[in-house]
C-alpha positions in Angstrom: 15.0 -6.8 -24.0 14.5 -9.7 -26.6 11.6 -9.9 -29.4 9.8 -12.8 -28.9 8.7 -12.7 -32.5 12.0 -11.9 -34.3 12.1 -12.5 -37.6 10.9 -15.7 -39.7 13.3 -19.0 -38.6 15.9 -20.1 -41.0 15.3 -22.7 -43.0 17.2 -25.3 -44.2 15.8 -27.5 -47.6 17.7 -30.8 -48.3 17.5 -32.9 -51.3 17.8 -36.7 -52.3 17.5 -37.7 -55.2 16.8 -41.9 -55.9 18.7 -43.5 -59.1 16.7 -44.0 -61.8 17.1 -47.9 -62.7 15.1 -50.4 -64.6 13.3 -53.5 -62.7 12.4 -55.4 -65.5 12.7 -54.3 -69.5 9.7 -52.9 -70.3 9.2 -50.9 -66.5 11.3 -47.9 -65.7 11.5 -46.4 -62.8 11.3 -42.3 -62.5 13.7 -40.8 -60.7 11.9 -38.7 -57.6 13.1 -36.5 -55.2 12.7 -36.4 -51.3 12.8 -33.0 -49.5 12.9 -32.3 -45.6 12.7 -29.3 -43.5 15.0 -27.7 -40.8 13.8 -24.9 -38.8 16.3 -23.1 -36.1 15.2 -20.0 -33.8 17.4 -17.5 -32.4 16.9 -14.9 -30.4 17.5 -10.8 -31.4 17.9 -8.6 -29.7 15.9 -5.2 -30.9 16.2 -2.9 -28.6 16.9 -2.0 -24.9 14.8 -0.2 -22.1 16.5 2.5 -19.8 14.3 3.5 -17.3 15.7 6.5 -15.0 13.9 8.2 -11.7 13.8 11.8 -10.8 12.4 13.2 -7.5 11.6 16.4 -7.8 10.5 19.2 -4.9 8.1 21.4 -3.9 6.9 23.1 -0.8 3.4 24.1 0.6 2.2 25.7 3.0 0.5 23.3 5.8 -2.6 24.8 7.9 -3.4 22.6 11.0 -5.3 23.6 14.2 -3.6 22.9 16.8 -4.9 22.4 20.4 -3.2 23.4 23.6 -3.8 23.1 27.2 -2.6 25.1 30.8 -3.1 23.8 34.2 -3.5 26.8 36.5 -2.9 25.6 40.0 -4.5 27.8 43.1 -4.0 27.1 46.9 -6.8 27.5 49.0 -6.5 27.1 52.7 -8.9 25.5 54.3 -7.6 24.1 58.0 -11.0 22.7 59.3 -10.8 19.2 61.6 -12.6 16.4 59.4 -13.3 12.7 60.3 -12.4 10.9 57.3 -10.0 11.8 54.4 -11.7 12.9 51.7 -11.1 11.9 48.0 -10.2 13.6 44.9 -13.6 15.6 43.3 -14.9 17.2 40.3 -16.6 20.3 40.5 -17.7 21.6 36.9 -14.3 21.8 35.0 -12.1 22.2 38.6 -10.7 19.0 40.1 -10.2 19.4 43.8 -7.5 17.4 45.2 -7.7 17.4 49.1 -4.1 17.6 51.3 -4.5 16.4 54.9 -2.5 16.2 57.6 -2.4 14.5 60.5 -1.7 16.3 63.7 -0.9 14.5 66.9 -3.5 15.9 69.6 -4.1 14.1 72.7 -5.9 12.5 70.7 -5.4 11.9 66.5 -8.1 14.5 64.0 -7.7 15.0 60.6 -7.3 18.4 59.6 -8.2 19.6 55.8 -5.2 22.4 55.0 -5.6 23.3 52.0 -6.8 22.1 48.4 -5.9 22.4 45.3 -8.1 23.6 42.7 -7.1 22.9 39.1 -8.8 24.6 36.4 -8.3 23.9 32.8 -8.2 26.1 29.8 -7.9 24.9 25.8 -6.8 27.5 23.1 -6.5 26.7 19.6 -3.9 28.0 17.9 -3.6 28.3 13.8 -0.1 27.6 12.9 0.9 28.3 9.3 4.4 26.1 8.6 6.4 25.5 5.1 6.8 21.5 4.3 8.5 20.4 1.4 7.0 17.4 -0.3 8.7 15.1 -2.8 7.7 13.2 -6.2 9.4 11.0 -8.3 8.4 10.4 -11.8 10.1 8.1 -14.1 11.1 8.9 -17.6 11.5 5.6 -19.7 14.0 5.9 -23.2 13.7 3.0 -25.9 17.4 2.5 -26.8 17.7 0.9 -30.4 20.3 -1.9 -30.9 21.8 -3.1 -34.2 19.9 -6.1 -35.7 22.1 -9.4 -35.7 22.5 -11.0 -39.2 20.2 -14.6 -39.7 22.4 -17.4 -39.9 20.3 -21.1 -40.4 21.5 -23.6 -38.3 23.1 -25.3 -40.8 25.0 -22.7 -42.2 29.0 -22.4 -41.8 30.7 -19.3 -41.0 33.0 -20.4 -44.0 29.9 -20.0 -45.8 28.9 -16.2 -44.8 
């Protein structure tokens, strides 16, 4: 990680000087000086970031209802001669599906043998189970770094 606002730039101050001369013999000129400015950035480098994860677990205990559901199947004969096939019926939570058959007579009649009476029944059924559930936190260390020396950009290394 780099500061943005490290510390204040180098700066580099040149002089000039300008002879002093005489224009004419009574004027004189003074002697002035003429000063400029060089500023140079870098970047430093303060510190670091290390940021590590750990996932840590635990386990609770999960309550959930849970629903289940039997078919219980029961035969009834019924072997009566019917004129048309009947279809599949309702009656309160039964579902009656008819089984024909045809029978070759002298002459073709459909005969009802049996149906089948279906009857549902629903049990709930508490159902206590162990689940282990993770989390992950993150634990974030400030690493220090040595602080580069400030060198202006007009310095030599001969000069350091």
């Amino acid at each position: 990680m780099t500061a943005d606002n490290g510390p204040p730039p180098a700066r580099t101050i040149e002089s000039k000087s300008i002879e002093s001369r005489t224009i004419e013999e009574g004027d004189a000129v003074i002697p002035l000086h003429d000063e400029s400015v060089t500023v140079g950035k870098q970047r430093v480098e303060r510190s670091r970031v290390r940021v590590t994860t750990r996932v840590s677990e635990h386990e609770e205990m999960v309550r959930e209802a849970l629903e289940h559901e039997e078919a219980t199947v029961t035969r009834v004969p019924i072997d009566r001669e019917i004129d048309a096939h009947p279809g599949i019926r309702q009656e309160g939570d039964v579902t009656v599906i008819p089984l024909v058959e045809e029978v070759l007579v002298v002459e073709r009649r459909l005969i009802l043998r049996e149906e089948l009476h279906i009857r549902k029944s629903r049990q709930i059924v508490e159902v206590e189970q162990p689940v282990t559930l993770r989390s992950e936190e993150a634990v974030v260390e400030r690493v220090t770094a040595p602080t580069a020396p400030v060198r202006s950009p007009n310095q030599n290394k001969s000069e350091e």
